[in-house]
C-alpha angles and dihedrals in degrees: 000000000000124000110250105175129006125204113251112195120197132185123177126207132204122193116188120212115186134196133179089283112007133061109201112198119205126201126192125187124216117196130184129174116205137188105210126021079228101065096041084059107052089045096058099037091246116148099252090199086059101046098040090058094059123090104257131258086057129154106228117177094335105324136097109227118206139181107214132185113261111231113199108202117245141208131231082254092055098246116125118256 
């Protein structure tokens, strides 16, 4: 069977530093690629019966949770690499 989409899971973080006069905002980015819900899940201690219920993308406890196409690299030849 041939992958055709994988999960990609984002949460952003924003951490807040403040002076007399200015406020700096820092935003940092988290990304994971995953190849099963499942196993997203169970790495990160998430119910899989729960998530995998909701319409995805869905933001569940800080992340955003997507479903993206899978795209194998080809050759010339039109074998994949």
């Amino acid at each position: 069977m041939q992958r055709q989409s994988i999960i990609v899971l984002i949460k952003k973080s924003f951490n807040e530093t403040k002076s007399e006069e200015i406020t700096e905002v820092e935003v940092t980015e988290q990304v994971e690629a995953w190849g099963s819900l499942k196993e997203a899940c169970q790495k990160h201690g998430w119910s899989y019966n729960t998530v995998s219920r909701k319409k995805l993308p869905v933001q569940y406890k800080d992340w955003l949770i997507h479903r993206c196409p899978f795209r194998a690299l080809y050759s010339q030849e039109g074998r994949e690499k």
